[in-house]
Legacy VTK file of the C-alpha trace (Angstrom):
# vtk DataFile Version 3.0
C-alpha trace
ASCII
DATASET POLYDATA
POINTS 350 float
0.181 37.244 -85.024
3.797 38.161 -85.615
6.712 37.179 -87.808
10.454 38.334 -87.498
13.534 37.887 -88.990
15.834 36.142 -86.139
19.216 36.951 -87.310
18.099 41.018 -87.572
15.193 40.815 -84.853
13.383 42.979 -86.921
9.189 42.548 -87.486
8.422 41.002 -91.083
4.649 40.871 -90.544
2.720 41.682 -87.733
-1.307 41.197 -88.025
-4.292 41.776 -85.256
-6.942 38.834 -86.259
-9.197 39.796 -83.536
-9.520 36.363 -82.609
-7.792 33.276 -81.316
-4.838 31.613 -82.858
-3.907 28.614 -81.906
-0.961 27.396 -84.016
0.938 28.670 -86.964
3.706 27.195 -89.405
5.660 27.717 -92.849
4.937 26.431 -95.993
7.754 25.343 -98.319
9.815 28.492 -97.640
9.222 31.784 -95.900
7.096 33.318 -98.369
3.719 31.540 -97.183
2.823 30.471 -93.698
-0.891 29.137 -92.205
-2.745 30.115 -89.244
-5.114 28.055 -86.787
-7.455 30.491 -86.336
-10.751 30.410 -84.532
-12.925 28.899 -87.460
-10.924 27.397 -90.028
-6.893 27.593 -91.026
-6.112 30.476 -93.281
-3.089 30.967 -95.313
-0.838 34.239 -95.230
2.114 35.702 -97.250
4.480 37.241 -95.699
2.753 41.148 -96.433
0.247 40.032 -94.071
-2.059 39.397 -96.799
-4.677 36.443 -96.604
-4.226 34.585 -99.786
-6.743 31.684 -98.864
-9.085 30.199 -96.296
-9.177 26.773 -95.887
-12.957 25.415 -94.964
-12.445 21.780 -94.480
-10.362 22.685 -91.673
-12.705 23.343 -89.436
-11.934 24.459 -85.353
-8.043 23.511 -85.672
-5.682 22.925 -82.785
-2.335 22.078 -84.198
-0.865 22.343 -87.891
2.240 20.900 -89.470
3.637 20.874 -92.862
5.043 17.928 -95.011
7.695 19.718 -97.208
8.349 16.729 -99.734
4.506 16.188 -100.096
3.855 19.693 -100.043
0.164 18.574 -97.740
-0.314 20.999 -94.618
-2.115 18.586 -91.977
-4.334 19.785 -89.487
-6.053 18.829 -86.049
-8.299 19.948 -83.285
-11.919 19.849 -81.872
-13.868 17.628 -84.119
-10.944 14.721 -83.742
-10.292 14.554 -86.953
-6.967 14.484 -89.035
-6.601 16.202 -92.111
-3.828 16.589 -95.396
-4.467 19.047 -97.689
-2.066 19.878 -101.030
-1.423 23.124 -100.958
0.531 23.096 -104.615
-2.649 22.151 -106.268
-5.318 22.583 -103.367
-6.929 19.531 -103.681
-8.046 18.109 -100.281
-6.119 14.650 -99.960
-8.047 12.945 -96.579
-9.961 13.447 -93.912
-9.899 10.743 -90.866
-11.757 10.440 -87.555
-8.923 9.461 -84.898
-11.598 8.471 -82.277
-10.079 9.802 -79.278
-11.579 12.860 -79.005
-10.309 16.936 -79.221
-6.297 16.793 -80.739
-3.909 19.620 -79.786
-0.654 17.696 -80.479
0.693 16.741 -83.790
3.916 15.836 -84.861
5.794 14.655 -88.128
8.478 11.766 -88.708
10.727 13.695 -90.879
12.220 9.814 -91.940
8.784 8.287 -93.433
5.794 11.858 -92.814
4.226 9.514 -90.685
2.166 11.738 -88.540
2.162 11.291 -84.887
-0.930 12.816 -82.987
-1.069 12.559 -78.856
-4.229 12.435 -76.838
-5.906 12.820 -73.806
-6.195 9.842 -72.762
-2.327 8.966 -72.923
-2.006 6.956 -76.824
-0.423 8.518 -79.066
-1.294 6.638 -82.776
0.425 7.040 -85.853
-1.222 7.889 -88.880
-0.938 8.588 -93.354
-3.284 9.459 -95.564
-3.964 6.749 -97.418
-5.121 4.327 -94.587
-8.436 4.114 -92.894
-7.434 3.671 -89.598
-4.605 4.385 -87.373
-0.751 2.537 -88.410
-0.392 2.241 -84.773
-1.563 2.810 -81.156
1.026 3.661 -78.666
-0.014 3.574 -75.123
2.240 5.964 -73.619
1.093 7.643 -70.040
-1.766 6.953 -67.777
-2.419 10.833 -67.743
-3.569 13.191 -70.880
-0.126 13.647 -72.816
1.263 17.446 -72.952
3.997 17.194 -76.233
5.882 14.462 -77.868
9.217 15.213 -80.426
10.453 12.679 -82.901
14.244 12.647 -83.578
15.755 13.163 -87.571
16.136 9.778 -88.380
12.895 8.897 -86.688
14.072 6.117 -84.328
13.177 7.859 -81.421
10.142 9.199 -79.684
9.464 11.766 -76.236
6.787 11.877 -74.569
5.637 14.256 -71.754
2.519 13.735 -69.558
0.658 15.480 -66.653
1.543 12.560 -64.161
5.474 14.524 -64.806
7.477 11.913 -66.637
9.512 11.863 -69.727
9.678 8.737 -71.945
11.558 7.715 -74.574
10.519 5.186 -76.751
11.978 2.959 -79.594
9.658 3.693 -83.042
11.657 0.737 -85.079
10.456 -1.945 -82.264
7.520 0.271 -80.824
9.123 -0.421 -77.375
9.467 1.515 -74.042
13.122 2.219 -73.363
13.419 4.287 -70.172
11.685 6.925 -68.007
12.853 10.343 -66.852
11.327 11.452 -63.798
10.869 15.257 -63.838
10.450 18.345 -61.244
7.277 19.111 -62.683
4.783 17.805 -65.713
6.795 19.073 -68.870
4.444 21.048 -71.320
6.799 21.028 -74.592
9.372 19.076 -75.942
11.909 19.900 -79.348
14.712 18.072 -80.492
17.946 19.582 -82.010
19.501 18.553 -85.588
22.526 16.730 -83.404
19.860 14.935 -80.908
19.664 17.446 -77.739
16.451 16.852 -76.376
14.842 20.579 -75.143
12.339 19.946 -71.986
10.449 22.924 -70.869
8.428 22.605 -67.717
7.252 25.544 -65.317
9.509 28.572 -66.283
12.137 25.989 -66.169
14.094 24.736 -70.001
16.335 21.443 -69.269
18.524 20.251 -72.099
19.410 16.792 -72.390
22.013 15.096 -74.243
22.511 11.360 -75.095
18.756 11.072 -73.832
17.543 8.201 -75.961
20.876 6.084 -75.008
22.088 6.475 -71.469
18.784 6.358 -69.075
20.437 8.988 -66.296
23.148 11.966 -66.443
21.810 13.538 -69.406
21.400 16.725 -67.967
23.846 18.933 -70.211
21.869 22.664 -69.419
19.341 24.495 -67.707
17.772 27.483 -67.979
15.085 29.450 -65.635
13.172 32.578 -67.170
14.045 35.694 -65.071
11.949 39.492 -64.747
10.628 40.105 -68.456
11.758 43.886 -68.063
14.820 44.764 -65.587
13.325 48.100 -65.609
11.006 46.724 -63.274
13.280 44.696 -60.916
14.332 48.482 -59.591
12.474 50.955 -56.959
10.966 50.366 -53.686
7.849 50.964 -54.377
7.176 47.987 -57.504
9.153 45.196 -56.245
5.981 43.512 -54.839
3.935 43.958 -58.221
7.695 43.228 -60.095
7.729 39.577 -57.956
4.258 38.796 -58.755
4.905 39.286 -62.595
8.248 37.147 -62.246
6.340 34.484 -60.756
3.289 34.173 -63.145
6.043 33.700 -66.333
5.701 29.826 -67.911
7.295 28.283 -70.490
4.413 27.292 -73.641
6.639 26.134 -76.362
10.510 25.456 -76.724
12.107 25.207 -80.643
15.516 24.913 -81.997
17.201 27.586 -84.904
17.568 25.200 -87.604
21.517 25.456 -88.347
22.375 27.243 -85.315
23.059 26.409 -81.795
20.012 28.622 -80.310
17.359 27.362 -78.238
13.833 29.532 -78.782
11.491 29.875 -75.291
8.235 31.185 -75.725
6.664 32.066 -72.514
4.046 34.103 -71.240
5.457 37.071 -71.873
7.520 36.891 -75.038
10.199 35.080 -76.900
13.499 34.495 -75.225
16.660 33.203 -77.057
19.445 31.213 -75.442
22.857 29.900 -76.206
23.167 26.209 -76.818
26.241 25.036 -78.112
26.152 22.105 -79.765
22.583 21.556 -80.816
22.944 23.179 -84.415
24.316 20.871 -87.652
27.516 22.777 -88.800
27.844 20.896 -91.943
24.397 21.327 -93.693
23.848 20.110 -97.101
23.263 23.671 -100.141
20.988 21.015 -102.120
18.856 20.457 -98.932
18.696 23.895 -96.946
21.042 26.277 -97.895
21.026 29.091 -95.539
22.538 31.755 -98.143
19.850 31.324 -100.597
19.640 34.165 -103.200
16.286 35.441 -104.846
17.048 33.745 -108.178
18.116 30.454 -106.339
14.862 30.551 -104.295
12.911 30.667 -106.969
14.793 27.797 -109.140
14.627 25.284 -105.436
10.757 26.251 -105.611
10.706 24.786 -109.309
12.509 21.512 -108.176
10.950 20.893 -105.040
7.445 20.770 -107.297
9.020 18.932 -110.148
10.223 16.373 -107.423
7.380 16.261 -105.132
6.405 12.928 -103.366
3.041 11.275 -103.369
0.498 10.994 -100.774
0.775 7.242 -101.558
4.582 6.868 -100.292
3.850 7.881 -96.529
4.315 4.470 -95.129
5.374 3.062 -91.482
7.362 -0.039 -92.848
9.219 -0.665 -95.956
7.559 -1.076 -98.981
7.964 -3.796 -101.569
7.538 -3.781 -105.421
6.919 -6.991 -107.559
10.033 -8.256 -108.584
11.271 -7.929 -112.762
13.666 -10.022 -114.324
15.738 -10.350 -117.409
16.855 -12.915 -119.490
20.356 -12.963 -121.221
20.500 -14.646 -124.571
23.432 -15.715 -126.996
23.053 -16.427 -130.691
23.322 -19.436 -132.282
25.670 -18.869 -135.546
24.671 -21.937 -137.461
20.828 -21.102 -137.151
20.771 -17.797 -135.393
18.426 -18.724 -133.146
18.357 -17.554 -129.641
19.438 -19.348 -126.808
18.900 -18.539 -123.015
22.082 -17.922 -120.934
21.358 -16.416 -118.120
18.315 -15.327 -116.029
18.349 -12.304 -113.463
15.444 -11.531 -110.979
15.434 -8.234 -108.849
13.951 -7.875 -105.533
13.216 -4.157 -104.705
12.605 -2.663 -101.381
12.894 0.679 -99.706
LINES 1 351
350 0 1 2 3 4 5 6 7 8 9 10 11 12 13 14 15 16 17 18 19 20 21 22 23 24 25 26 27 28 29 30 31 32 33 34 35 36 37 38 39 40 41 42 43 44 45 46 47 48 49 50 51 52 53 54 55 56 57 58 59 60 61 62 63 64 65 66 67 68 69 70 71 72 73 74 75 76 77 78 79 80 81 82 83 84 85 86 87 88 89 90 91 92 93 94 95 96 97 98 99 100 101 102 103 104 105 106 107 108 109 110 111 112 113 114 115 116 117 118 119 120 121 122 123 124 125 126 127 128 129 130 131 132 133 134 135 136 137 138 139 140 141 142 143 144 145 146 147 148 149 150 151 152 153 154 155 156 157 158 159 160 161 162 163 164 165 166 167 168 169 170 171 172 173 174 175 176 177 178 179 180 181 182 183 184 185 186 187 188 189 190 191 192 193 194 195 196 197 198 199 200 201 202 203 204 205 206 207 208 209 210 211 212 213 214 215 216 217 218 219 220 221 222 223 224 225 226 227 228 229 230 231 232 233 234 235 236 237 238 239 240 241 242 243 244 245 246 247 248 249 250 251 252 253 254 255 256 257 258 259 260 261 262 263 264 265 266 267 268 269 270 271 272 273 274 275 276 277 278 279 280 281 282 283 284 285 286 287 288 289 290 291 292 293 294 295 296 297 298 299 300 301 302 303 304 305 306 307 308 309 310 311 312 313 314 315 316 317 318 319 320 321 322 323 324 325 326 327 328 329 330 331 332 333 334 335 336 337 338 339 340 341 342 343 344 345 346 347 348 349
């Protein structure tokens, strides 16, 4: 298990676990990041030292991280969904999904609505403070392989093993179109200005305009080549230099936050590409500020605690609060009494 800095490609932390590791992810900044480890999900600073284990967790698949809840969620063998605070460590919930082993779990960034795809082609929606599942999406008739949820959270991809791509409406729950691709598509991403990042084979297709135009959204490819070029020389390995070019696949495709680069890992590495146009230009300094210094870090830490939301806002609809009023009164000079004059009523709803 590795971290690096991408704009220095130099090794932060590099650590040899001696055992599995099936997903990793950030915390609240780059200080602290968790591991899906064999066992249980462990938490790491960025020496490389293990700061805590996490036991609830048991035999995880897939982690994710709510930043404005500050709850790490976890999934995998047992089926069950879990949110865990990792500001005070107090264990939020624990669900049973029903649908057997989980390896794919994704976040709304609108409403932290968490989105978990199964085997047996639903994904469901679900928050902490219900019982039972928001919502049940039937998706594909075949075991899904990723989904990826847009910024605003209107739209949803979905990849299965019988090799088509849909997109689907998450304000009406409704099937929009189909994408028919070469071959089942095994991870999905999509970019801060909507460019929708298929990998499939050792194939990466980018796609732009996919959620509104339902054909020519193909804006560029990408096909991994030799891992070394040392090796694509000499007589002698170009047989054993063919065989290792043909066994390279594409596991997981991300997008740079703030930059237009596409990240491919693959069987044999981590390969970078161009993509123009995929990156937000004008990012907000209050929200993610690229340039952060160490005193500014450590003053966004302070707010992001001060301000952080409750497990009890993750909701799929709006919510509604009882309506409060007010009365306006004038004053009667002759008797000063009070006399009603007006009467306001607010209705709030977010």
């Amino acid at each position: 298990m590795a971290s690096y800095d991408c704009h220095n490609m130099e090794i932060v932390t590099e650590l040899q676990l001696q055992q599995d590791v099936h997903d990793v992810t950030y915390l609240h900044n780059d200080t602290l990041f968790a591991a899906a480890q064999r066992q249980h999900v462990y938490i790491y600073d960025k020496n490389g030292i293990e700061i805590h284990c996490m036991k609830r967790h048991d035999r995880p698949l897939k982690l994710d991280f709510l930043p404005y809840h500050y709850l790490l969620v976890s999934t995998g063998h047992s089926g069950h969904i879990r949110w865990h605070d990792v500001s005070t460590g107090e264990f939020v919930s624990g669900q049973q999904m029903g649908h057997g082993p989980c390896s794919i779990l994704k976040q709304n960034p609108h409403n932290a609505v968490m989105h978990c795809g199964h085997s047996n082609g639903v994904v469901t929606l679900w928050a902490p403070t219900t019982g039972k599942a928001l919502a049940s999406i039937f998706c594909h008739k075949s075991p899904l392989t990723d989904i990826a949820i847009d910024r605003e959270g209107h739209y949803m991809a979905t990849t299965g093993l019988d090799g088509f791509m849909k997109i689907w409406d998450l304000r009406k729950m409704d099937h929009l179109h189909s994408f028919r691709l070469e071959r089942p598509g095994n991870s999905l991403d999509i970019s801060e200005r909507g460019v929708l990042a298929v990998g499939m084979g050792r194939k990466v297709q980018l796609l732009r305009d996919a959620f509104t135009r339902p054909y020519d959204v193909t804006y560029l490819n990408y096909e991994l080549g030799t891992p070394n070029a040392a090796l694509s020389s000499g007589g002698g390995i170009t047989a054993s230099s063919r065989a290792l070019q043909s066994r390279v696949a594409v596991a997981s495709v991300a997008f740079r936050p703030l930059e237009d680069v596409l990240c491919v890992g693959h069987t044999h590495g981590v390969t970078t590409y161009i993509a123009p146009g995929t990156g937000e230009p004008n990012f907000d300094s209050f929200e993610a500020n690229p340039f952060l210094t160490t005193k500014q870090r450590r003053e966004a830490e302070v707010q992001s605690l001060l301000n952080k939301l409750s497990p009890d806002m993750i909701s799929l609809g709006t919510v509604s609060f009882p309506p409060f009023s007010f009365v306006l009164y004038s004053t009667d000079l002759a008797t000063f009494d009070l006399i009603p004059f007006c009467r306001f009523e607010f209705h709030w709803r977010y």
